[in-house]
N, C-alpha and C positions, 0 to 999 in steps of 0.2 A: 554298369553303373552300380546297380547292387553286391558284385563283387566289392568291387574298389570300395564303398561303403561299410560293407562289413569287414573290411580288411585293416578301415581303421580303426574298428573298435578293438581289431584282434590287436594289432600292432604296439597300442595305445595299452593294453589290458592284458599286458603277457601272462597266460597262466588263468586265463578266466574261464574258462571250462570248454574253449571250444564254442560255434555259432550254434550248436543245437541248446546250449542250457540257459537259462535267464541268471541275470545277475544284479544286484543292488548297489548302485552308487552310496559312497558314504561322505559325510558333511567331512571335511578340512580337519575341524577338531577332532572329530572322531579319528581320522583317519591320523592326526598328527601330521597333516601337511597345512600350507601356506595358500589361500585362493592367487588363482594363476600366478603361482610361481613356479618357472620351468624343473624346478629338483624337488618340488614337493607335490607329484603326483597324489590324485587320490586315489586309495584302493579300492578296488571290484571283487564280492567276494560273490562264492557260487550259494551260500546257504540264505535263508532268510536272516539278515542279520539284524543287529541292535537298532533303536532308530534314536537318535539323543532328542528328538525334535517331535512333539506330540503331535500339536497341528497340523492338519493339509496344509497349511499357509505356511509353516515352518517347513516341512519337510519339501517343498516345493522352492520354495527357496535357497534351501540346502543344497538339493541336488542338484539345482542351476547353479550354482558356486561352483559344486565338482565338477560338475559337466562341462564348465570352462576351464577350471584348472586342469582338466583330464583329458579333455577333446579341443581345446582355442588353445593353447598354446603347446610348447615344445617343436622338436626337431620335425616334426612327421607332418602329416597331412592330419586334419582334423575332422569332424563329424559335421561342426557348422559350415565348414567351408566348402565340405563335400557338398551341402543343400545348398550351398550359394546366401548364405543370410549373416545376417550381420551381431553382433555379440549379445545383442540382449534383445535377441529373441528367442533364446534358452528357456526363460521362461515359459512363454507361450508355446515351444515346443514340447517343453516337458508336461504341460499340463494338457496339450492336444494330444497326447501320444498317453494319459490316463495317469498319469506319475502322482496330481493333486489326491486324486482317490485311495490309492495305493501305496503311496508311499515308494514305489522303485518302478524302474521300465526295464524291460528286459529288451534286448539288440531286435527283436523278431518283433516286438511291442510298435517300436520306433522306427523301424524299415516299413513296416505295413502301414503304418501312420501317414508318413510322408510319402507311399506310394500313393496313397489315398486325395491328397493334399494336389499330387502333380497330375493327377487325371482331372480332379476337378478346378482346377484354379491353375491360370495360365499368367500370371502376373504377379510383382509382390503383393500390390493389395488385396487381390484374391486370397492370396494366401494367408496376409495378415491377419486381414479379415475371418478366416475358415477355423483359423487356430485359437481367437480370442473369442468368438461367437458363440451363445447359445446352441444346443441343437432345433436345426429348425429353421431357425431363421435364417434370413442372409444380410444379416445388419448387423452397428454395436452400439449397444446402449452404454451409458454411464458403468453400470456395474462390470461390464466385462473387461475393464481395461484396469480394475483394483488388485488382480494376481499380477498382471506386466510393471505395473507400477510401484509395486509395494519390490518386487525381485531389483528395479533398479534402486527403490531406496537403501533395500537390502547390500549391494555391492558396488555401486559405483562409486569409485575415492572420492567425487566432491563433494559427496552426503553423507561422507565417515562418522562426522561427527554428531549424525542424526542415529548413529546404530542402539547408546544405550539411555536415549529421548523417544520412546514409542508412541508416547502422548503425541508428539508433533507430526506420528507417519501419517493419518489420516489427513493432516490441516494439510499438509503438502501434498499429497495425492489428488483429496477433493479444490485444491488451487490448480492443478495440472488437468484435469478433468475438462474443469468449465473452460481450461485456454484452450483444449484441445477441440470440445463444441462448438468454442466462439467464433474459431478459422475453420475450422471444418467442415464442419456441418452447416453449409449453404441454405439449408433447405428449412431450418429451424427445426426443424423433426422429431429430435430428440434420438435419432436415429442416423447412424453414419454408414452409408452406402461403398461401396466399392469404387462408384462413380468420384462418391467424394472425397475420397482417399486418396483417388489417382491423383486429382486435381489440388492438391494442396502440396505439402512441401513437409508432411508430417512424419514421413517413412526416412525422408533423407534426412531429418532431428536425430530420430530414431539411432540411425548406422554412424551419425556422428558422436552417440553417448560414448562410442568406443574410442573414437581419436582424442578425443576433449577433456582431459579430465577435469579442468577446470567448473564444474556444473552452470554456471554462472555465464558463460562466454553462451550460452545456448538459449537466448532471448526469447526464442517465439515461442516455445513451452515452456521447458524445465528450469529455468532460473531462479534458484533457492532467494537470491535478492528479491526475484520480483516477488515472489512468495511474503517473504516476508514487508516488505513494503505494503502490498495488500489486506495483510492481518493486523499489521500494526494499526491502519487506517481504520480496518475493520474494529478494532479493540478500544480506538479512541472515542467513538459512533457509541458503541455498546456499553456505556455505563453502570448497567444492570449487571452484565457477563451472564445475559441465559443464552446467548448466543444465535440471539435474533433482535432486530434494529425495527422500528416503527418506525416514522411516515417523522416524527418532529427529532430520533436521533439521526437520519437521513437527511434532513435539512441543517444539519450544524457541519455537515460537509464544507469544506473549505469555507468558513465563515458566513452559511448562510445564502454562499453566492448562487445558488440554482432556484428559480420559483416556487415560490409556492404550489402553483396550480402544474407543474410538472414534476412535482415529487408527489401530487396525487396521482398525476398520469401514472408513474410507476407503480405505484399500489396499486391500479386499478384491474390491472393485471394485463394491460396491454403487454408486456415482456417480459412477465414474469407469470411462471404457471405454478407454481409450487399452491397448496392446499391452505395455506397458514395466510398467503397473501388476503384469501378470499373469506376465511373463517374469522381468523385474530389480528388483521393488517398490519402484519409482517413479515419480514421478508430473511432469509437466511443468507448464513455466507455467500455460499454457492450463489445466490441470487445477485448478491453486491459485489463477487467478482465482476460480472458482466458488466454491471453500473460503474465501476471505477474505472475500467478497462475503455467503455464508450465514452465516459465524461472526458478524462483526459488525453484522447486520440479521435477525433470524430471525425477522420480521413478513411478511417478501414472502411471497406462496403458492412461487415458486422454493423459498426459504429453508428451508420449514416441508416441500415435499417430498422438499428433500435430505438432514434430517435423519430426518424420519420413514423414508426407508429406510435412512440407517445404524440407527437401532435397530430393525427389525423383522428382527430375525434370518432367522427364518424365511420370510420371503418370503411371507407371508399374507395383506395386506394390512390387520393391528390386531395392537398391541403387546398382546401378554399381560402379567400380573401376571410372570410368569417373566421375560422381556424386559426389564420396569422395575427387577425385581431384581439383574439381570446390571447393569446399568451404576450401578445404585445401593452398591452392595456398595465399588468402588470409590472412590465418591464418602466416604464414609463413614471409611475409611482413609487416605483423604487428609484428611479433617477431624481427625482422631485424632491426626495424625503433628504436624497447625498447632496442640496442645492447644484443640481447639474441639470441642463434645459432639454429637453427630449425632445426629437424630430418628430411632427407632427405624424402620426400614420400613413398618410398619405404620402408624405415624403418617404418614409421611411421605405414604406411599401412599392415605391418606385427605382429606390434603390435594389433591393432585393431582386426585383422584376431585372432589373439590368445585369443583377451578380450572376442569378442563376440561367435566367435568358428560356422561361420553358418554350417547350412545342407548341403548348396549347393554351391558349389567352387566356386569365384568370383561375389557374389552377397550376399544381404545379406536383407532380410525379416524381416516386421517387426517381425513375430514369435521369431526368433532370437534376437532379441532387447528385445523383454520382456523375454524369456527365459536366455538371460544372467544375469540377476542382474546386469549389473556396465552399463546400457545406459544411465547413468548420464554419467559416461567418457566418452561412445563413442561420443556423440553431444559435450559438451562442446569441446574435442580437433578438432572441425571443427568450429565449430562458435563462442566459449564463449575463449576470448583468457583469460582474468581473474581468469576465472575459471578450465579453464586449467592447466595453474602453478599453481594455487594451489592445483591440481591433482599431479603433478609431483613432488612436494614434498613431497606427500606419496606415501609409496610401495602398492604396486599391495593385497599385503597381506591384509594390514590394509584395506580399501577400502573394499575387500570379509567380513572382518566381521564386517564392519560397516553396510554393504549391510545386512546381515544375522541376526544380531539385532534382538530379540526378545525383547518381553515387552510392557507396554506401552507407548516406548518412542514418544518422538517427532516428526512428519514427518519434514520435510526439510520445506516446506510450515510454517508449525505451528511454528518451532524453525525461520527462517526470519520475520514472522507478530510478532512473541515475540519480538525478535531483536528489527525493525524497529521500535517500538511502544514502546518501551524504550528511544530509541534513540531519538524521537521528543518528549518524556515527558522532556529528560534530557535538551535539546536544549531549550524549553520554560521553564525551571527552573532556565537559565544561563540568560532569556533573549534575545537568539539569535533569528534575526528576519530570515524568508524564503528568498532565495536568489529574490524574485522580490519584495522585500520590505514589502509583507503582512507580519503583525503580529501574529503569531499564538498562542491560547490559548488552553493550552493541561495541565490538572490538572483534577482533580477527576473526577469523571461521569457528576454533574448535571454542568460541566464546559467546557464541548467539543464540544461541539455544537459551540464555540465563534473563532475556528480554522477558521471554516469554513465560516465565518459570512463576509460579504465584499458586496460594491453593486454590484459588479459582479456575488458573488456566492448568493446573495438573488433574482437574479432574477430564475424562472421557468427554472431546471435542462431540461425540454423537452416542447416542442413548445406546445404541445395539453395539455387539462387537463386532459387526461385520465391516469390512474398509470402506465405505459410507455410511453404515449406519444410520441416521433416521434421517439422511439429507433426502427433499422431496425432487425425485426427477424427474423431468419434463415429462410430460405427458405429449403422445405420441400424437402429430397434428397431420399425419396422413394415412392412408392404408395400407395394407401388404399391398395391393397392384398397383402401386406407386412406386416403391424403390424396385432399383436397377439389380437383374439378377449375376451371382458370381461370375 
């Protein structure tokens, strides 16, 4: 196996000195070739040579460029395919194998690397895992996934035209983050296990960044669409542009339609841990991904556990009759005020009793919320009065088999990011400018970038230059003898 392996570096790198001497990939431009294109190899020279790219973050990225134009394609066997992995994990192999630090890996650097990789880790997530992680640990927090990230902003064709917009790499990284926390990490942790890596569907996104070029066709993370639909929303909220939203630009969400007393739940910091929530009661992007992501999808198990603890006041783990009341009392005065007649509570509260059907009399678990299928109805007719009525003008029936739906239709999530991202193409097509006067430019791909263009939004999305920079991240809600080892 380590023959065959270093055979393909020889094969690939005729003239590179032989497996005993280390050598330096060089970036594309430097070298005057083309990323992966099969006649424009890049060259391996034996000396310490130039580096055009000062930063770790540049030269890491660089050499993940070469490293596929030099080893993923052409006539031969390649380097990636010899470890069995898929294109863009270049990255993370070049930066486990010490190339961030250094600037080059030498063939002895990278063979010991990945021997190291296959005695301890017997699976891809193991290995994912091993390669993007801290020393130390056996998790991944938010920051370790900012090199993987930034390499696919870096080369993948359907975010070409993000390459000379660097303002935007961070807002699209840190939206990719929190989707990737939001399905993954089960555990709310802030911390993603091996366990929970196995069990998601994040690895096989992953191996498809290479079939796909379309960036956009890859909905459950990477969708530059859904990105941008999120930010825009975001930017609409943000009237100030410090790039954080209080508790009353939060409530002018879709017209006000969510309660009052459940956009204090949100601030209160039932789902949100961030530091600013509890100091200055506000909440950050990062934070209102998850809130836009649950409001207009509240079928995910995510969805249905971020709601269920804004309303469990108490911390108990099952809404009481009292609980239902508190947020229904509202509901109720808001229908009063639109002259529409409100179901007494007690009716109301009989229905609900029948939608979700719990185990146990007079309380009701989140179990029971995911086991009913319609806790879309149950939250909306307490907090969502919008979407409420629009509940009530379908029967009980329809609803069961919308819920029941087979196929590969649309989630709710996916079918609103389609919506809304129609709707601002249609709006910039009529000319309509955003109601605080920015102009926004929303037309093909290499034209989107120009929505978000303002001195306001060129200046640095987060205070520090690191790829999150001063975004606050979850604070860790269990122990090291809690997560699952490699």
């Amino acid at each position: 196996m380590w023959f065959f392996f270093q055979e393909c570096f020889r094969r690939i790198h005729v003239g590179a000195g032989g497996p005993g001497r280390a050598f330096l990939f060089l970036c594309a431009a430097c070298a005057g070739s083309t990323p992966r294109s099969p006649q424009g190899d890049c060259k391996a020279v034996l000396q310490s040579g130039c580096l055009a790219h000062t930063s770790s973050r540049g030269r890491a990225s660089c050499w993940s460029r070469c490293y596929v134009s030099a080893l993923g394609t052409g006539g031969g066997t390649s380097a990636l395919q010899a470890c069995g992995c898929p294109l863009y994990w270049k990255g993370p192999l070049f930066c486990g194998a010490g190339g961030e630090r250094t600037g080059s890996v030498s063939v002895h650097k990278f063979v010991a690397m990945w021997r190291k990789v296959l005695q301890n880790c017997h699976d891809d997530a193991a290995k994912f895992v091993h390669l993007l992680m801290n020393p130390g640990c056996n998790y991944l927090v938010q920051e370790d996934f900012v090199p993987f990230l930034q390499d696919v902003v870096n080369t993948h064709p359907g975010l070409a035209f993000l390459k000379e917009a660097s303002e935007f790499h961070s807002r699209y990284i840190t939206t990719v983050i929190q989707r990737i926390f939001y399905t993954v990490n089960r555990s709310w942790s802030g911390r993603i296990t091996c366990a929970e890596l196995r069990r998601s569907t994040f690895l096989q996104n992953v191996a498809l960044l290479e079939e796909e070029a379309d960036i956009n066709q890859l909905t459950e993370y990477f969708s530059y669409e859904h990105f941008y639909v999120i930010y825009c929303k975001f930017w609409e909220l943000d009237t100030d542009h410090d790039l954080l939203i209080d508790a009353q630009d939060l409530a002018r969400h879709n017209d006000h339609a969510i309660s009052t007393k459940m956009i204090e739940r949100i601030f209160s910091g039932a789902v949100t841990r961030g530091k600013k929530v509890q100091k200055e009661g506000k909440i950050s992007y990062a934070d209102f991904v998850w809130f836009l992501i649950s409001e207009e999808d509240k079928k995910t198990p995510t969805s249905i556990e971020y709601w269920f603890r804004c309303m469990d006041l108490d911390g108990d783990g099952a809404l009481s009759m009292y609980e239902l009341e508190y947020f229904y009392e509202e509901q109720c005065r808001r229908l009063d005020s639109m002259a529409i007649e409100a179901l007494p509570f007690e009716d109301c509260l009989c229905q609900m009793l029948d939608l979700v059907k719990p185990q146990n009399e007079g309380r009701i678990t989140l179990h029971d919320l995911k086991a009913c299928r319609l806790a879309h109805v149950f939250f909306d007719t307490f907090f969502n009065v919008e979407k409420y009525l629009d509940h009530e003008q379908k029967e009980q029936v329809s609803l069961l088999r919308e819920s029941e739906s087979e196929g590969p239709e649309l989630s709710d999530w996916e079918r609103y990011a389609t919506e809304e991202y129609d709707i601002l193409v249609a709006e910039e097509a009529v000319g309509e400018p955003w109601e605080d006067g920015y102009e926004a430019e929303l037309s093909p791909v290499d034209q989107k970038l120009s929505v978000l263009r303002s001195p306001l939004a060129q200046r640095p999305f987060f205070e520090t230059p690191s790829g999150l920079g001063a975004v606050d991240l979850y604070e860790c809600g269990c122990g090291d003898d809690d997560l699952q080892p490699l």
